[in-house]
N, C-alpha and C positions, 0 to 999 in steps of 0.2 A: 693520765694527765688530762685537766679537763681544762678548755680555752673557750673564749668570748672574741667574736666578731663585732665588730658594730659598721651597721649598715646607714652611712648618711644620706638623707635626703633633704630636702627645704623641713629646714626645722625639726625635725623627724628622726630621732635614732630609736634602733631599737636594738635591740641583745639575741642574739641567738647562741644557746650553750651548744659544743661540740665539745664532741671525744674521741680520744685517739689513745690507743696505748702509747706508752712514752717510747717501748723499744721499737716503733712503726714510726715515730716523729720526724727521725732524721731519713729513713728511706723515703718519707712519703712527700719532703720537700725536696729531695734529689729528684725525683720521679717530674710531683712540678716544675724545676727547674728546665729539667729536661725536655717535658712540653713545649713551656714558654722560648728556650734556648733554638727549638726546633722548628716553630713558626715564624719565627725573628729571622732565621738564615735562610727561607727558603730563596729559592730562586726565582726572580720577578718575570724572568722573560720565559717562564716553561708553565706549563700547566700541571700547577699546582698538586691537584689531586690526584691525575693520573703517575704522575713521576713519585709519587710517595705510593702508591699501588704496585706500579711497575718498577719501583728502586732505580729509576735514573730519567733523566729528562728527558720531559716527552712536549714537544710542540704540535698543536693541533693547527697551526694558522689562523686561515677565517671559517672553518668550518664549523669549528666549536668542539666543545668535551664530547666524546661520545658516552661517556660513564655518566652524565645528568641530560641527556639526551629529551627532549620532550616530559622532561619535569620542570612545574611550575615554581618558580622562588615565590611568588604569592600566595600560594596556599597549599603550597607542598603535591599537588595532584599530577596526574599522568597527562599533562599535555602542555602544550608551549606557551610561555610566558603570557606574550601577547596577545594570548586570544581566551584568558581566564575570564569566564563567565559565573566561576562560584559561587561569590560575593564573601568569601568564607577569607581570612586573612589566617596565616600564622602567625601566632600571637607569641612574641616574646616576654617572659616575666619580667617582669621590674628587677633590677639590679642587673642587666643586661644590656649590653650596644643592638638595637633594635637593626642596626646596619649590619653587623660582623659577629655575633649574636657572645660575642665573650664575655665573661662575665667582670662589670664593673669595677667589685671592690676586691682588694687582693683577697689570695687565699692563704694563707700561713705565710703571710708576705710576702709573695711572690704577684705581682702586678702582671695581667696578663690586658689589660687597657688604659690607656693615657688620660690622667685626670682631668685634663687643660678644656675646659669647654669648647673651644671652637673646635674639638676631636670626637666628640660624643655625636650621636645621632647622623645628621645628614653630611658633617663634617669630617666623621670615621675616615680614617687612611691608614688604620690597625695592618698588620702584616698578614693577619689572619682573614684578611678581608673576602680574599676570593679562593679560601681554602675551606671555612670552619662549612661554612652555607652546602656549598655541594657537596662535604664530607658527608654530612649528618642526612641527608637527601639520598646521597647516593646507599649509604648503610641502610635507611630505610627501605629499601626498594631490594637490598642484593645485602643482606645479611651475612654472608660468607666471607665479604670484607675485613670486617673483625672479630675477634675474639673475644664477644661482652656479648652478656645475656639480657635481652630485652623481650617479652612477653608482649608488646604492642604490637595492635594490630588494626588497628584507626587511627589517623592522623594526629586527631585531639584527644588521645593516649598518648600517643609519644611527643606531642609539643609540651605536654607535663611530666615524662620521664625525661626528657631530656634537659629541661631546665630546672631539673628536682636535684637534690640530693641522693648521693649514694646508699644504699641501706648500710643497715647494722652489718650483713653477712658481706658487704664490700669488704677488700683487702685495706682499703684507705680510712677504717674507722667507721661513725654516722656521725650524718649531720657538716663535713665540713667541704665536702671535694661533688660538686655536680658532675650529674653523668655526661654531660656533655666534653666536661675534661677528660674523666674516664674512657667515654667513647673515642679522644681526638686521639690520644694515648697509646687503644688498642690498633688504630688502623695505621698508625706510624709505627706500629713494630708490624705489622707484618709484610 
């Protein structure tokens, strides 16, 4: 079964072909479903990533995550926000919430960010907001989290695997499911 996306921006569409076997089509929109269904129910008042690590709710207080511990959300490096002297930004691709780094336009229909402009960008309030960032942070750093294969090993390696597509040898087809969904996926099963 071969399908067409289309990516809006100011004036700007463009086509991207994907393909998927047709007997993968309905497991691989259950699969998304099941992502999106699972970011939607977390729990506001527990920390996020560790209670989906640990399989049940874990409050850190004001201490903070100790699983993102002295990593930067600015440039993804080994040391504490406030005091990043890199000048190096991680760089979200285009068709992404540059806040909650989900990807914009749905995937096989499945809406995993709210189209309303005042929700995009600085106005993000995504449910995924303080889950997706330290997921993807914390895997970098402690690989054993999940169960996907990533060969990066520099930062701006994986700020490009992670906002790419899955390959052909993905179970989800090529061309239609970013690894970053893949990656969110692997670490909420285990």
């Amino acid at each position: 079964m071969a399908m067409a996306r289309i990516l809006d921006g100011d004036l700007v569409t463009k086509i991207v072909n994907v393909s998927v076997p047709a007997e993968n089509f309905p497991l691989l929109k259950i699969r998304l479903n099941a992502i999106s269904r699972r970011i939607q129910d977390m729990e506001t008042r527990s920390c996020k990533l560790c209670s989906i690590l640990q399989s049940s709710f874990i409050h850190h207080g004001h201490s903070g995550c100790p699983a993102i511990f002295n990593m930067c959300f600015t440039c993804l490096g080994r040391h504490r926000n406030g005091c990043c002297k890199s000048g190096a930004l991680f760089k979200v691709k285009t068709g992404f919430c540059w806040k909650c780094w989900m990807p914009l336009n749905d995937v096989f229909g499945i809406s995993f960010h709210s189209k309303n402009k005042e929700e995009l960008g600085s106005g993000c309030n995504n449910a995924a907001l303080d889950f997706v960032k330290p997921a993807c942070m914390h895997y970098f750093y402690n690989r054993a989290c999940a169960s996907i294969k990533c060969q990066c090993t520099e930062i701006a390696e994986y700020q490009n695997w992670l906002f790419s597509y899955a390959t052909s040898s993905s179970i989800s087809g090529s061309g239609q499911v970013h690894n970053i969904l893949l990656l969110l996926e692997a670490i909420m099963r285990m």
